[in-house]
C-alpha positions in Angstrom: 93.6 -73.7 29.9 91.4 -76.7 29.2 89.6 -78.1 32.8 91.0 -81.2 34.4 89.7 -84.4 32.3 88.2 -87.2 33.8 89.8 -90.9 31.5 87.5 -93.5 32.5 90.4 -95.6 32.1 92.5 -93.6 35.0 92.2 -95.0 38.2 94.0 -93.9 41.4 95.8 -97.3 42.0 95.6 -100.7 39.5 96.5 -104.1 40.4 99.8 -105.6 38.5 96.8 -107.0 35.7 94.6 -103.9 35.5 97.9 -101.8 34.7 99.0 -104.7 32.1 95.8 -104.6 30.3 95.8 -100.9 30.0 99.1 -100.7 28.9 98.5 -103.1 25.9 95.6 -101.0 24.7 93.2 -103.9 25.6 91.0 -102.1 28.3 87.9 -103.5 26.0 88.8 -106.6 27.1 89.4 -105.9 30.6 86.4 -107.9 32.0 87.6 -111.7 29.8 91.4 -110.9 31.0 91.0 -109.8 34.3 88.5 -112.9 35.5 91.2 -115.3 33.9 94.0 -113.7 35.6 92.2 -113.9 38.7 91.8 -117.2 38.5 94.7 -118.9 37.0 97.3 -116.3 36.7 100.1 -118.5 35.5 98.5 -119.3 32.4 98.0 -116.1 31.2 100.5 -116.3 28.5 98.5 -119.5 26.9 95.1 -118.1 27.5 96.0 -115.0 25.5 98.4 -116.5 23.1 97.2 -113.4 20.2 98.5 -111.1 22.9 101.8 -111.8 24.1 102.8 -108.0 25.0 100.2 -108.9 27.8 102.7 -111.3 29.2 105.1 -109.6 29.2 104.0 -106.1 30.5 102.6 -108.1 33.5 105.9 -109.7 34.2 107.9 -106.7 33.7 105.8 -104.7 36.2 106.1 -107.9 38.8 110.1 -107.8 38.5 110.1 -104.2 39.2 108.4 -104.8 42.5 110.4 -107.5 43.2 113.7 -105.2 42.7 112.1 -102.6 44.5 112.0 -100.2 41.2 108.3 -99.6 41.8 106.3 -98.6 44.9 103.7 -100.4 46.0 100.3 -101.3 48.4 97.4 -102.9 49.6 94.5 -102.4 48.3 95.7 -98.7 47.7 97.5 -98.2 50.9 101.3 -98.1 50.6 103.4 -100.4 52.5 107.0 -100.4 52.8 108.9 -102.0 49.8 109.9 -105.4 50.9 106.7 -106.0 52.8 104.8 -109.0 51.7 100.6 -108.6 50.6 98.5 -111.2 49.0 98.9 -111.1 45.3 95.0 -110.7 44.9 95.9 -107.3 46.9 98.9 -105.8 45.1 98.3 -102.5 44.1 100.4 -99.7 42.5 99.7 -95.9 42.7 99.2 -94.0 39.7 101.8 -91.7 40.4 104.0 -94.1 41.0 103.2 -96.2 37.8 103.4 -93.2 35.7 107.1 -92.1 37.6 108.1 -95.7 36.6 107.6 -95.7 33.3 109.5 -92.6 33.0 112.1 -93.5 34.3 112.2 -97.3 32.9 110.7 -97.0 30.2 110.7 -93.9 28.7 109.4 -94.8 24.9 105.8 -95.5 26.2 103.3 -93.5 27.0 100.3 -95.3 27.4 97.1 -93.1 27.2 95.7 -94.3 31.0 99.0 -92.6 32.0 100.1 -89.9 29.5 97.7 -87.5 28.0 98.6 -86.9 24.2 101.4 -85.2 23.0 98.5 -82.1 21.4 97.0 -81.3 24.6 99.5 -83.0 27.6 100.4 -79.5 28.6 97.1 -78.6 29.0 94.9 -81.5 30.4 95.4 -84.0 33.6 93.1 -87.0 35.0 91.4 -86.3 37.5 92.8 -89.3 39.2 96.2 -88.7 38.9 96.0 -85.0 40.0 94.4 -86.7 43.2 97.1 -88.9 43.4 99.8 -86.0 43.0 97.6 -84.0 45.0 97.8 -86.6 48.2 101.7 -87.0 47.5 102.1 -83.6 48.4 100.3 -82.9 51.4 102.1 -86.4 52.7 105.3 -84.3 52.2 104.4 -80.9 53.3 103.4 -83.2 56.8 106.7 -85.2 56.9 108.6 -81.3 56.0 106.9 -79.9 59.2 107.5 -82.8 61.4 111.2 -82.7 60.6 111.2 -78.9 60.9 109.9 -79.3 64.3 112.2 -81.9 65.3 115.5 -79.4 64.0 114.3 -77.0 66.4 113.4 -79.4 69.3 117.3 -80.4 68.4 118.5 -76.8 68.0 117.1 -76.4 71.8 118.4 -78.7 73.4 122.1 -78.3 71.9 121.7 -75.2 73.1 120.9 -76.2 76.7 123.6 -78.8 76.7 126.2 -76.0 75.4 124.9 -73.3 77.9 125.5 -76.2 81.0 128.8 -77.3 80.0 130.0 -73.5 80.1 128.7 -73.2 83.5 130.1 -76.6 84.9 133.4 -75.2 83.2 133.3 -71.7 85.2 132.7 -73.6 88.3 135.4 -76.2 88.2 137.4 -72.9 87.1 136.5 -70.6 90.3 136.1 -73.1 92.6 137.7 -76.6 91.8 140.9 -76.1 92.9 142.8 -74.9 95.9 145.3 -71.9 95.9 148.5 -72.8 97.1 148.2 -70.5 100.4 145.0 -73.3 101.5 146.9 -76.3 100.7 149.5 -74.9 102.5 147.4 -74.9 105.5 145.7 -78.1 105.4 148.6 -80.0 105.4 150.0 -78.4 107.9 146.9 -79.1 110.4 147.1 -82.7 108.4 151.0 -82.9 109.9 150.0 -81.4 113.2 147.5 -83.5 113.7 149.3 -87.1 112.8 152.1 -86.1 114.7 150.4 -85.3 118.5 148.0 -88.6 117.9 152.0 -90.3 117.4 153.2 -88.6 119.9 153.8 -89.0 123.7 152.8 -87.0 126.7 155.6 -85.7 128.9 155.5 -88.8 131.4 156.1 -90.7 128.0 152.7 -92.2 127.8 151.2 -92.7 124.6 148.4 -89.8 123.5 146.6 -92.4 121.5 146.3 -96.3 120.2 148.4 -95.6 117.1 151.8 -96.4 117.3 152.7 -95.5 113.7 151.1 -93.6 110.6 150.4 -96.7 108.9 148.7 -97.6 111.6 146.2 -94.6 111.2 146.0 -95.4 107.4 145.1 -98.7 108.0 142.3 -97.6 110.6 141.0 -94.7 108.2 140.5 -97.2 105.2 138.9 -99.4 107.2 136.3 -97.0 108.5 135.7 -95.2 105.6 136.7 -97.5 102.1 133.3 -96.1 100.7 134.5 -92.6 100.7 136.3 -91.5 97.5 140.1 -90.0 98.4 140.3 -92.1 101.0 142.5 -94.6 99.5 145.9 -95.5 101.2 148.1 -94.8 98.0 146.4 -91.1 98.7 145.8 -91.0 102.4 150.0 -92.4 102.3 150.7 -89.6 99.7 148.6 -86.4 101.6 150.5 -87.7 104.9 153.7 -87.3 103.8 153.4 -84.4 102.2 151.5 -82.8 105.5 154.8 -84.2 107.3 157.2 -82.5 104.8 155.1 -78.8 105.1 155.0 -79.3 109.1 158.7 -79.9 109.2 159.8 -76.7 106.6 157.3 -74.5 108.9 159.4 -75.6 112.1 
């Protein structure tokens, strides 16, 4: 195989102009059409009237950045499509360039981006195998980072799935009652609301309360910050203390 050819007319990025030029064969006249462009742009088409391809290729490469069709930079550094640079900055990748005109316009293959037909399989710029070059180590990096992010991911899944299974075996084993300790805390709850009720044999009260709403009312007052202790629940645990007590006696 033939080594890697260096095409003095390959560079690793162009501006919108340089690409143009190239594209219409007129790189001997890159210098005259280049300065003009520079400085009056919107007169290129009446500068250059004998080469109206020129025109043209220019505008057709500014309406594929403008519809996002074709990458491009600053000054050779990519930028995300949409992001606005000076029009004395504009810059498109080689690679990009070339991947374009594939796509767009397949029929053309200008020599500054297509080696001939003879030897294509055989020969490369040096500029563009840079360019491809760079394109793949930016991919290998962004394939690694993602890799390492999947496992990161895979981890913690892991870790979330390994302490819901716990919480689950200890809401299981030890969130709820059996019905032999229910039994029994109602029935101290009923013992214990009925001697604060009731009276002591000379028929003097045992306590302040003179009814179980009375009790209720005092618990939520003392303790509304304390989950449970609600009176539709503290009203609903007392009578069912009272109905356990009284089936016991």
């Amino acid at each position: 195989m033939s080594p890697y050819v260096f095409n003095p007319h390959t560079k690793t990025f162009y501006r919108p102009i340089d690409a143009a030029l190239r594209w219409c064969n007129l790189i001997h006249y890159e210098a005259q059409i280049v300065q003009a462009a520079l400085c009056c742009p919107e007169k290129l088409i009446s500068l250059f009237p004998q080469w109206p391809a020129l025109h043209a290729n220019t505008e057709k490469i500014y309406d594929a950045i403008r519809n996002r069709e074709l990458p491009y930079g600053c000054l050779g550094i990519s930028v995300p499509m949409g992001s606005y640079v000076e029009p004395y900055q504009l810059t498109i990748r080689h690679s990009d360039l070339r991947r374009w005109m594939q796509v767009y316009y397949p029929d053309q293959r200008p020599s500054f981006l297509f080696e001939s037909d003879s030897d294509a399989h055989e020969k490369i710029s040096l500029g563009a195998f840079l360019a491809l070059q760079a394109d793949r180590d930016i991919l290998l990096r962004e394939r690694n980072a993602l890799q390492r992010q999947l496992r990161d991911l895979e981890v913690d899944l892991q870790a979330l799935g390994l302490e819901q299974e716990s919480l689950k075996a200890l809401v299981k084993t030890q969130g709820q009652l059996s019905d032999r300790s229910e039994h029994t805390y109602l029935q101290i709850i009923g013992a214990l609301v009925n001697t604060v009720l009731d009276v002591s044999p000379a028929g003097k009260p045992l306590s302040v309360f003179k009814s179980q709403a009375a009790i209720v009312d005092a618990l939520t007052a003392r303790h509304n910050d304390i989950p449970g202790l609600s009176k539709r629940t503290l009203d609903k645990k007392f009578a069912a203390a009272n109905r356990t007590l009284k089936k016991s006696t």
